[in-house]
Structures are given as structure tokens and as C-alpha cells.
C-alpha positions, -999 to +999 in steps of 0.1 A: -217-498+512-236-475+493-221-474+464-226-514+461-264-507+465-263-483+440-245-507+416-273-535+427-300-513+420-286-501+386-279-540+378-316-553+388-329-524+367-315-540+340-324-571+343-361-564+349-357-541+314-350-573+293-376-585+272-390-618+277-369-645+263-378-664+232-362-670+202-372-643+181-377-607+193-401-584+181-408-551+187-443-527+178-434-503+153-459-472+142-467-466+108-496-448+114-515-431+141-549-414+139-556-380+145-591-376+143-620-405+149-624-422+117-585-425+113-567-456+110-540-469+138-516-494+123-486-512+140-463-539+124-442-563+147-411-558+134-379-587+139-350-567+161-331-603+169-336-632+146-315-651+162-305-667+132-338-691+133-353-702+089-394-702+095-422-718+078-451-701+098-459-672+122-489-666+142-493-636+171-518-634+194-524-598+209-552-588+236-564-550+237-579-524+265-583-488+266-611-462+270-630-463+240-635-490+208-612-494+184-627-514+155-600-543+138-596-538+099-588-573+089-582-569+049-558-536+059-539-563+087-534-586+057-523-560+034-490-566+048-487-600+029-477-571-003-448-554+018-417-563+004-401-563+036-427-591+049-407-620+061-427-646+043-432-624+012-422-651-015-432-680+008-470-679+010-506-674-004-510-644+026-517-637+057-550-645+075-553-619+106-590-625+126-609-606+152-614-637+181-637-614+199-635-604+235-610-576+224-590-607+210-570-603+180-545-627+158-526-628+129-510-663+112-493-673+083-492-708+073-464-720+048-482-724+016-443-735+006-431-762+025-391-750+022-381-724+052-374-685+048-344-669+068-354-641+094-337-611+094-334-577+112-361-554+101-382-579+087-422-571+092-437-604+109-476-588+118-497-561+107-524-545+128-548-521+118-579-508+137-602-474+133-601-450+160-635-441+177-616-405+187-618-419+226-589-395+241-566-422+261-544-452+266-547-483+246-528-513+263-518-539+236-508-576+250-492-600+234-501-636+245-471-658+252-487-680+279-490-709+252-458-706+231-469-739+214-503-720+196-505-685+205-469-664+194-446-684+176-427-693+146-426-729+132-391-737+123-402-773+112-432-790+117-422-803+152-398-771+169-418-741+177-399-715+185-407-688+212-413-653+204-403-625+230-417-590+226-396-557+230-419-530+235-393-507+225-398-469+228-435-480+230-433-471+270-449-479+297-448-513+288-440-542+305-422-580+286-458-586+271-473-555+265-474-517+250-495-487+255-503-461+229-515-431+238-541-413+215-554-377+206-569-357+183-546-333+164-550-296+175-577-284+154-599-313+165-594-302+203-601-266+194-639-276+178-641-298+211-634-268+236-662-246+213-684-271+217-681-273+250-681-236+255-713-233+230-734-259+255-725-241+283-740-206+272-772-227+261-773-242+293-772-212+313 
């Protein structure tokens, strides 16, 4: 008996692991994280299972919280439209990636050619790019898939929309929908905090 409630337990584990399901999965992938306020953080979506799906448009829609502001660089989201390993690379005039406000963020490509591009395994789908206030903490990063019809997808053909699921990947905790990065200073930074801190503390006293 217990070694069947140990193999249940082990079995539901994996089950509530999976990523949502969808058509397409994505995953967050770092390219850059800041180390000092000022600094840029910059995550693509990146395609881990095509599932074999041709596409004529994308669009993401992604929700953020944490501790301090991180400010959205819109031109740096697009510049991703130049990355050879963009999935639409030869199939449109760019991206378009918009700050809805409210912490609200989204990134689209329209087909500016008609004809469908394959999707492969690697394949960049979404750049995001925001400076970094230097707020020590978690930023929680949701991506909306509550209305697969507008808000994540990718247009097959004019009339199938096809579901996107997001795999937070090493990206952890995270949940089917969401991913946290964590953010510090590098070392020197913290040093010149804790002098500070020491410094108004003998001035106080």
C-alpha cells in the first residue's frame, strides 16, 4: 500500500509539472540580466515544441509584478525582428511590441507576407526588454492565455488560431502561465550599499 501511494504521488507530480497545453510551447530564455540599476533585462520566448504548426502571425501578451519598476524598452523588444533565428525573419516588415499600461505588456507580428513560415525548435517568437530600477527582488512574469483567440497565439490561417502553452523551464518557481526572476546587484554594488549604510549610521549617531 505504500509503495502504490508513493507511485500516485510521483505520477500526479508529474502531471501538475506539465505545461499548459496548446499547440505551440514556448519557454523564457535569458539573454541578459542586469547587474546594477540602469542595466537592461531581456528575455526571448523561445519555440521548445512546434508541433509541426506553418504561421503567419504571433502575438504574446505578458502581465508583470515585483518590488520595484522595471521600465519596458519597446525599440530594444523589436530589435528582435534582426535575429536571424526570429521565426518570421524573412516574413515581415517587424515586430510591433507595446507597453498597454497597468504593468501590461505585448508583442505581435502581423504577416506583411501572406504565405506561412514553418516553426521550428529554437526559433525566437518574442523579445522583452525592460531597465532595471536596482529594486532587490522577485519579478513575476504572466503570460495571458485566458483569450487564446487575441491575447497568445499564432495564426495558422486567417481562420485557425492556434494555442500557445508556456514552459517556464528552469525559470522556477513558476507555475503553466508564469515565471519569476530573481534580481540583484553584482557584488561590488552590494559592497557600496553596505558602506552606505554603515556611513548613515555613524552620522546618525
Amino acid at each position: 500500500m505504500k509503495n502504490i501511494t508513493i507511485v500516485l504521488l510521483l505520477v500526479c507530480g508529474m502531471f501538475l509539472s506539465l505545461p499548459a497545453r496548446g499547440a505551440v510551447t514556448i519557454t523564457p530564455s535569458i539573454v541578459q540580466l542586469p547587474t546594477a540599476a540602469g542595466e537592461d533585462l531581456a528575455f526571448d520566448f523561445v519555440v521548445v515544441n512546434p508541433d509541426g504548426i506553418s504561421a503567419i502571425s504571433f502575438q504574446t501578451t505578458v502581465s508583470l509584478t515585483g518590488p520595484g519598476t522595471l521600465t519596458f524598452d519597446g525599440p530594444g523588444s523589436e530589435a528582435v525582428s534582426s535575429d536571424t533565428d526570429y521565426w518570421v525573419y524573412d516574413n515581415s516588415v517587424g515586430a510591433g511590441a507595446r507597453d498597454l499600461g497597468g504593468n501590461l505588456y505585448d508583442f505581435g507580428d502581423g504577416a506583411d507576407n501572406p504565405a506561412s513560415e514553418a516553426l521550428f525548435a529554437g526559433d525566437i517568437v518574442a523579445r522583452y526588454v525592460f531597465e532595471w530600477d536596482g529594486t532587490i527582488g522577485d519579478y513575476i512574469f504572466s503570460m495571458d492565455l485566458s483569450n487564446t483567440t487575441a491575447n497568445s497565439v499564432f495564426n495558422a490561417v486567417t481562420w485557425n488560431l492556434d494555442a500557445l502553452a508556456l514552459d517556464p523551464g528552469e525559470l522556477t518557481p513558476g507555475g503553466d502561465d508564469w515565471f519569476t526572476v530573481s534580481l540583484i546587484p553584482e557584488p561590488a554594488t552590494l559592497a557600496l550599499l553596505g558602506l552606505g549604510g554603515i556611513l548613515l549610521r555613524k552620522r546618525s549617531s
